[in-house]
MARMIPA-696559 format. One record per residue (C-alpha): residue in one letter; x, z, y. Coordinates in steps of 0.05 Angstrom, whole numbers. Layout:
<pts>
+---------+--------+--------+--------+
| residuo |     px |     pz |     py |
+---------+--------+--------+--------+
|       A |      X |      Z |      Y |
...
+---------+--------+--------+--------+
</pts>
This chain:
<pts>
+---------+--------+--------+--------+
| residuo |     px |     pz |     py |
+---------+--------+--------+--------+
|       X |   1495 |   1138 |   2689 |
|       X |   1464 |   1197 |   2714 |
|       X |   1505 |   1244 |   2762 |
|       X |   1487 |   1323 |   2751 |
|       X |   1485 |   1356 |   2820 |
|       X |   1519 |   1425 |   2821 |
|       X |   1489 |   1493 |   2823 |
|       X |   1513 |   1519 |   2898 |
|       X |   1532 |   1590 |   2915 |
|       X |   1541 |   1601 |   2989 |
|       X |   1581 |   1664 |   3005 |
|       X |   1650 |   1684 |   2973 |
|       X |   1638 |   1751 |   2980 |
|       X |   1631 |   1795 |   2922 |
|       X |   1560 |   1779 |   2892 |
|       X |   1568 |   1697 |   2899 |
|       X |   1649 |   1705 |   2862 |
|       X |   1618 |   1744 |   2815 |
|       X |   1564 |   1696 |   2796 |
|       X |   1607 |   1639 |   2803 |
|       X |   1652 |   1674 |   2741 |
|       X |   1603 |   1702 |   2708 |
|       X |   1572 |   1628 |   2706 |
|       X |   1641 |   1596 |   2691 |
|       X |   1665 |   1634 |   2637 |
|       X |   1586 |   1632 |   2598 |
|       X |   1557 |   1566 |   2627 |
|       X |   1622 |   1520 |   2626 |
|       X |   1568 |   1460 |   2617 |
|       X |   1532 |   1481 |   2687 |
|       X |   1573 |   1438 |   2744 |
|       X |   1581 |   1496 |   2796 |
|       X |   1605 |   1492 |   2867 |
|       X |   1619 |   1557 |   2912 |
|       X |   1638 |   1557 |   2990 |
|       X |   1650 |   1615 |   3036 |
|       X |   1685 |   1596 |   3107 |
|       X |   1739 |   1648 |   3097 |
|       X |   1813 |   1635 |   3078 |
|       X |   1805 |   1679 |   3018 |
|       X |   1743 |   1701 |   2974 |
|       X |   1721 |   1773 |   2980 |
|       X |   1743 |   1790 |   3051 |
|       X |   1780 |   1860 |   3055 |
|       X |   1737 |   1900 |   3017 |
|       X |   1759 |   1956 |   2967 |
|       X |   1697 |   1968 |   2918 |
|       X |   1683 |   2025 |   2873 |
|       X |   1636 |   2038 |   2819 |
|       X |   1629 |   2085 |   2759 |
|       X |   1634 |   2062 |   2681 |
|       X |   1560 |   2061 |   2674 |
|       X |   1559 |   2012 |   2735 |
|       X |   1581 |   1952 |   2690 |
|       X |   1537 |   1921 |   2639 |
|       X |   1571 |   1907 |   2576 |
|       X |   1579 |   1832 |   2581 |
|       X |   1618 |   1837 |   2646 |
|       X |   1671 |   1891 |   2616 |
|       X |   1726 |   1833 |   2603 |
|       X |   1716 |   1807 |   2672 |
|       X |   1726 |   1874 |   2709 |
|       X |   1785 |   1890 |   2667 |
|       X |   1809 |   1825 |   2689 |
|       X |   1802 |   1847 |   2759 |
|       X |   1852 |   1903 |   2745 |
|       X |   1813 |   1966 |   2772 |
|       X |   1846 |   2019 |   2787 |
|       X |   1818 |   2084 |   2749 |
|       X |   1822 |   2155 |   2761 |
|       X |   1801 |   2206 |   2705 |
|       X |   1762 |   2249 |   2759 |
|       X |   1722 |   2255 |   2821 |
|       X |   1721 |   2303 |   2881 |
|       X |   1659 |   2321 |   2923 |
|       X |   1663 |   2384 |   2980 |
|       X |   1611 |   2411 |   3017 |
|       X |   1613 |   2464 |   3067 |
|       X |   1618 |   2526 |   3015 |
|       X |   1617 |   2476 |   2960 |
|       X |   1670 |   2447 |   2914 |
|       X |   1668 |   2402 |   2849 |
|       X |   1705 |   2365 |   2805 |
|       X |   1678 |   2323 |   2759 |
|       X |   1713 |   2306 |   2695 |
|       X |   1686 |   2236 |   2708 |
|       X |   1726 |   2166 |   2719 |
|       X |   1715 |   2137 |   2778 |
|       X |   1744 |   2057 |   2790 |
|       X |   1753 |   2008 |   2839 |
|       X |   1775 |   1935 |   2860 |
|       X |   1813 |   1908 |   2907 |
|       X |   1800 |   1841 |   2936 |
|       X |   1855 |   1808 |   2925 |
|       X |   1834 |   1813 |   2858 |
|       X |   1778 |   1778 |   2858 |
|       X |   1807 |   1725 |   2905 |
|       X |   1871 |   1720 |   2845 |
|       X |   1811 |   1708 |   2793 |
|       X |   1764 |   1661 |   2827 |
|       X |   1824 |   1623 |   2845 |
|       X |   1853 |   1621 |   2777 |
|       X |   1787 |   1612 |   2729 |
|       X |   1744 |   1570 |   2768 |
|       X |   1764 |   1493 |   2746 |
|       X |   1789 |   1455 |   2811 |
|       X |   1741 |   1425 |   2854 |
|       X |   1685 |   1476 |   2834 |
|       X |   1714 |   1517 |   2902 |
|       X |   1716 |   1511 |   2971 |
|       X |   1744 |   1547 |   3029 |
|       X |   1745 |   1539 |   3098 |
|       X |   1675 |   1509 |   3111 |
|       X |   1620 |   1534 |   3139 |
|       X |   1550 |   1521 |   3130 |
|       X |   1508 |   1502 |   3179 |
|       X |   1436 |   1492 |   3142 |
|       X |   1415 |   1503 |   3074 |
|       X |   1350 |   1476 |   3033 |
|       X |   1322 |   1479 |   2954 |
|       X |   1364 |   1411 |   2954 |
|       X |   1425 |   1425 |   2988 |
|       X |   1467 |   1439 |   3043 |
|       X |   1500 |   1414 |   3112 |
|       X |   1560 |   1434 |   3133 |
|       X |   1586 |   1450 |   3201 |
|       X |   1623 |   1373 |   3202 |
|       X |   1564 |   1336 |   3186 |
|       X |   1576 |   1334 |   3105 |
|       X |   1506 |   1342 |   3061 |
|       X |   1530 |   1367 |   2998 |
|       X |   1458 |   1357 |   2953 |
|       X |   1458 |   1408 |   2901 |
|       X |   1410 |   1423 |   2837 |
|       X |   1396 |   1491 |   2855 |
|       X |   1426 |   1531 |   2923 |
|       X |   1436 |   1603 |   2917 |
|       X |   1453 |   1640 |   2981 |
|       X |   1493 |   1696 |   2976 |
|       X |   1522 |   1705 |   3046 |
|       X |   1523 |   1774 |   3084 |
|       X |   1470 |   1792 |   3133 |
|       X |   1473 |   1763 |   3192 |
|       X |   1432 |   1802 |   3249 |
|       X |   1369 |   1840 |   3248 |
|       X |   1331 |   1842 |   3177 |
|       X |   1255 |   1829 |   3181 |
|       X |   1220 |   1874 |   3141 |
|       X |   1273 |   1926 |   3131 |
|       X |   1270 |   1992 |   3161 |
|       X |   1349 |   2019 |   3164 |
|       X |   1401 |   2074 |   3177 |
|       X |   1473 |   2051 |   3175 |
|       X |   1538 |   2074 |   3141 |
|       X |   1594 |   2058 |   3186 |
|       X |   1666 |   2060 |   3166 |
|       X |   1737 |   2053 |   3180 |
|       X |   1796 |   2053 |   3126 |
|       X |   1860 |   2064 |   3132 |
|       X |   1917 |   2053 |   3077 |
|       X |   1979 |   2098 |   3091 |
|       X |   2047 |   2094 |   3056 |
|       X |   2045 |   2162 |   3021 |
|       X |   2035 |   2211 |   2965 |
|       X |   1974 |   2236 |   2942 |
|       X |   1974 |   2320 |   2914 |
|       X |   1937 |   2294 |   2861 |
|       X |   1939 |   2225 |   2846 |
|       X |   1891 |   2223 |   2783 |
|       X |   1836 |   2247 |   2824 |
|       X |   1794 |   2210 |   2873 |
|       X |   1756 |   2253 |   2922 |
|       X |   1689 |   2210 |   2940 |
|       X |   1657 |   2259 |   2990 |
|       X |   1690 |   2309 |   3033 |
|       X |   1641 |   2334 |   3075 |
|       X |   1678 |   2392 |   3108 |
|       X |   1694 |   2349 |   3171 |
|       X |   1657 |   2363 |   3238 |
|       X |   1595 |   2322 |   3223 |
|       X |   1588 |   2286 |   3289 |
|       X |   1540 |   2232 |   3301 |
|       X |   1501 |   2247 |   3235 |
|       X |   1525 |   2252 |   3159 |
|       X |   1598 |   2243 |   3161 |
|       X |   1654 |   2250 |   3102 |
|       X |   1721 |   2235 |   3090 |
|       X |   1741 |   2192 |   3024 |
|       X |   1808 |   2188 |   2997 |
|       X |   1834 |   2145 |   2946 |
|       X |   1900 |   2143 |   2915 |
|       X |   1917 |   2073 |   2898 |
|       X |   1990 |   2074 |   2873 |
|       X |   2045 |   2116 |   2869 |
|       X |   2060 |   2115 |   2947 |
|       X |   1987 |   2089 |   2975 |
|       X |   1932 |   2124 |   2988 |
|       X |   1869 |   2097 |   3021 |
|       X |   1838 |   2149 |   3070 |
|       X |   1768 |   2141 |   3102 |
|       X |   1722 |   2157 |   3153 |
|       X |   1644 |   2149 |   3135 |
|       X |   1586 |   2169 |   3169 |
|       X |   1510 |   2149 |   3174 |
|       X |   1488 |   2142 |   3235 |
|       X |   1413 |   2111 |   3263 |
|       X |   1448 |   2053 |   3302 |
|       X |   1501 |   1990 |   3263 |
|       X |   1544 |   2009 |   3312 |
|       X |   1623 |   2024 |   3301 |
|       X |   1682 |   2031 |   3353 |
|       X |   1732 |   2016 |   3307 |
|       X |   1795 |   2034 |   3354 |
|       X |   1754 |   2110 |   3349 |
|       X |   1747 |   2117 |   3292 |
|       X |   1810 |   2085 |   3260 |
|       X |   1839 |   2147 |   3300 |
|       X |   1797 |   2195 |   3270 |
|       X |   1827 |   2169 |   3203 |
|       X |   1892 |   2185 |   3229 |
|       X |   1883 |   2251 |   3248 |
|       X |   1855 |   2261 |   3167 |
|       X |   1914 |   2239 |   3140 |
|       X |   1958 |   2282 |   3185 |
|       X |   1917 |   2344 |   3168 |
|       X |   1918 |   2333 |   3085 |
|       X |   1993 |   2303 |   3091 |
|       X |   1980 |   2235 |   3079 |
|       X |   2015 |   2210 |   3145 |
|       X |   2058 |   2146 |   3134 |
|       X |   2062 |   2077 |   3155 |
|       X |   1994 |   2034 |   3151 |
|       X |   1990 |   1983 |   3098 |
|       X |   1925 |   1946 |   3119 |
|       X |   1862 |   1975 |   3153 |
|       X |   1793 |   1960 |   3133 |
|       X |   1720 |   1971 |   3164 |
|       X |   1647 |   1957 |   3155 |
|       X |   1572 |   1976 |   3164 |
|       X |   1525 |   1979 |   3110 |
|       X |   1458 |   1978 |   3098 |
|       X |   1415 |   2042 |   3076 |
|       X |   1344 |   2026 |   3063 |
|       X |   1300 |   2076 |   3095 |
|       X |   1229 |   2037 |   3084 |
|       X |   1197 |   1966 |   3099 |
|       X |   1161 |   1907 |   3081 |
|       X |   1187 |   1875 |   3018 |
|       X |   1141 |   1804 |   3026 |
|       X |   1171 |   1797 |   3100 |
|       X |   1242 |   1814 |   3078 |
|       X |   1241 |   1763 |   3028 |
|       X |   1161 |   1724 |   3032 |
|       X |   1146 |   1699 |   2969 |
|       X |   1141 |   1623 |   2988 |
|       X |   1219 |   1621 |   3004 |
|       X |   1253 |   1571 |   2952 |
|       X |   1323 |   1587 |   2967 |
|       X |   1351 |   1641 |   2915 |
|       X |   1389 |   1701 |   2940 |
|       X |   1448 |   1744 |   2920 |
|       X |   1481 |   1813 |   2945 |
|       X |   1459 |   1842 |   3015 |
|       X |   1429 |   1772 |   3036 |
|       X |   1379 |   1796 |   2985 |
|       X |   1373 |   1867 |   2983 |
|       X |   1416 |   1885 |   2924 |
|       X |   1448 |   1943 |   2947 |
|       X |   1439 |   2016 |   2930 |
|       X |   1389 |   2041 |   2983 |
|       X |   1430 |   2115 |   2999 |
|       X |   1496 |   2096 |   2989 |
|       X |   1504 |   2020 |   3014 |
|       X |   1543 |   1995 |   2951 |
|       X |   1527 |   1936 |   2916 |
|       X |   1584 |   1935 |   2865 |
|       X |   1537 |   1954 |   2806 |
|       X |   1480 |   1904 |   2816 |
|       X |   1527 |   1847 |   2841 |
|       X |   1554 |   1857 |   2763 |
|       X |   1486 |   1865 |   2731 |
|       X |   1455 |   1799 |   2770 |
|       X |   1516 |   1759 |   2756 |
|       X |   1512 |   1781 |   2688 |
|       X |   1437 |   1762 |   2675 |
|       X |   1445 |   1696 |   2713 |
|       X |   1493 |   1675 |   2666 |
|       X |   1454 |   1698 |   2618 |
|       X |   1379 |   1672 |   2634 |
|       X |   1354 |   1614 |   2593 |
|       X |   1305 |   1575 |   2650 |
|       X |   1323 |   1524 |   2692 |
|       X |   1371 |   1525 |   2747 |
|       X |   1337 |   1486 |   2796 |
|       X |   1321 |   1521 |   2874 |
|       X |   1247 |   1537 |   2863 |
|       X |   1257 |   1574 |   2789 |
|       X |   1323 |   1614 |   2814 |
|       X |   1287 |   1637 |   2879 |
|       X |   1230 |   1660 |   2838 |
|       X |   1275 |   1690 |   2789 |
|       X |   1326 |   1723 |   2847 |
|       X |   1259 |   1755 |   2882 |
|       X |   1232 |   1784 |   2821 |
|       X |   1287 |   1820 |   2813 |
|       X |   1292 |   1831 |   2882 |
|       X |   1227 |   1861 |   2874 |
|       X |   1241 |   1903 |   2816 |
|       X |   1300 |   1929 |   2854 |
|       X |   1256 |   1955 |   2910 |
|       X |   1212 |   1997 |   2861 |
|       X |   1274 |   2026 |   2827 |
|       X |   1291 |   2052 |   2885 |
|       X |   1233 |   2091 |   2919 |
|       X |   1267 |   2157 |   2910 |
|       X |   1321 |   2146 |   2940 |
|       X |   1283 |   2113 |   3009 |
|       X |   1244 |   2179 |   3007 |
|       X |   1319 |   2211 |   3010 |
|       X |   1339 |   2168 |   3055 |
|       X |   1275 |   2189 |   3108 |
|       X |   1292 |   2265 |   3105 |
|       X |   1365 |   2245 |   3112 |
|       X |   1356 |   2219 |   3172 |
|       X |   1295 |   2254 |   3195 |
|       X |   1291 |   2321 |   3166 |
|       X |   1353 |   2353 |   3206 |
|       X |   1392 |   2347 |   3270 |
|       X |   1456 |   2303 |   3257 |
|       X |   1505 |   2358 |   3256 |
|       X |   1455 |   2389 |   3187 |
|       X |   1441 |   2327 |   3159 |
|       X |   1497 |   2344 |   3099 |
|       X |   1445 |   2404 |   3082 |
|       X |   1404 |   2357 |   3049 |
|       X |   1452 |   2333 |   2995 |
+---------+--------+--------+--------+
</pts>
């Protein structure tokens, strides 16, 4: 009898859950196996993304992740105001954690482990176990310096308060009115519920570096001044990734067999650091693709796309060079 090895996704974040559903729910007959050493998948994340951000064949699965939707969107500049009669969405990860949890059959998940090495036939983890695999897909953050990639940072700190939003159908994505500080710096504020609202601080700076204590106290003093004040909920924080130029073959050299997903392979949005929208897209087409699913023919399909990726977005690493090289921080707004 011949034993089929499973397809491996390393990484629970966002890109390897939503592959491993998006595989699930299409390719029931594909054994599947995804680890992530957290406690939960998706970390403490709250993602957002616009309608047009999810492909058709993944609509069922985000409603099933119960996003929360507003029928508009706020942006302010100095001397500038807009609303935009557009929805704007997002998920919270608990969510996706609920989801993975409850459509993935048993023993197709794993939590808890970490991994020490992976190769096109497998992987070891961090107790000695070799788990051989089919085809491995890594889809882990990134961890440390990226070869090849020339970048500017978003940093952020979020705070959920206990309050009342003026106007809770209306998310306001960019408020850019705030002393500007170490570069390009807004305030977001989302209303979640009836008494929670998520409140901000984001700013691109030239360096990954965040003092979250800092800035969790600049969020504070946001919320005091727009009347949000209440008790904190949860607090959450990050850096991202903005693409300012580089080396595509030494990011990802064209020899590697081990397939990628999410920020461990460049699918994020070069200005704004999301990956929301391609994490859907990629899941959705690797459900989707017809050729094998062995290491060598994903990596070559992952970098292709990969690839693609990169050319799509060349406008937006030309942005990305006057943003951070056309003004002094405290402009930097000007060239939105």
């Amino acid at each position: 009898m011949t034993v089929r090895l499973p397809l491996i996704i390393v990484g629970g974040g966002l890109a390897g859950c939503l592959a491993a559903l998006a595989l699930a729910e299409r390719r029931p007959d594909l054994p599947l196996l995804l680890l992530d050493s957290d406690d939960r998948f998706g970390g403490n994340h709250t993602w957002s993304f616009f309608d047009s951000d999810v492909p058709a064949a993944m609509r069922g699965l985000v409603t099933a992740l119960q996003p929360i939707r507003w029928p508009r969107h706020r942006v302010r500049f100095p001397g500038r105001e807009r609303v935009l009669e557009m929805p704007y969405n997002a998920i919270e990860a608990p969510a996706l954690d609920a989801l993975v949890r409850e459509r993935l059959p048993a023993g197709s998940w794993r939590l808890g482990v970490t991994v020490e090495e992976l190769d096109s036939k497998g992987v070891t983890l961090s107790t000695g176990e070799r788990i051989a695999a089919s085809g491995v897909i890594d889809a882990r953050g990134p961890s440390g310096p990226q070869p090849g990639l020339e970048l500017g940072w978003q940093n952020f700190v979020g705070i959920e308060f206990a309050a009342r939003a003026s106007d809770p159908d209306c998310a306001t994505v960019m408020d850019a009115t705030i002393p500007q500080l170490d570069g390009y710096r807004f305030v977001y504020v989302l209303p979640l519920g009836p008494e929670r609202v998520l409140v901000e601080d984001t700013y691109y700076a030239d360096e990954p570096v965040l003092d979250i204590p800092q800035v969790a106290d600049r969020v504070r003093q946001l919320a005091r001044e727009r009347g949000l004040s209440g008790a904190e909920l949860r607090q959450e924080e990050g850096v991202l990734p903005i693409l300012i130029g580089g080396d595509p073959d030494t990011f990802w050299p064209p020899a590697d067999q081990i397939a990628r997903l999410g920020l461990r392979g460049g699918f994020f949005h070069a200005t704004t650091g999301y990956s929301f929208g391609l994490a859907l897209r990629m899941a959705s087409d690797l459900a989707g693709r017809n050729g094998s699913f062995d290491s060598p023919a994903l990596a070559e399909w992952t970098r292709e796309r990969f690839v693609q990726h990169w050319r799509e977005m060349r406008f937006f690493r030309v942005l990305n060079r006057m943003l951070f090289r056309a003004a002094e921080p405290d402009e930097r707004y000007r060239i939105f």
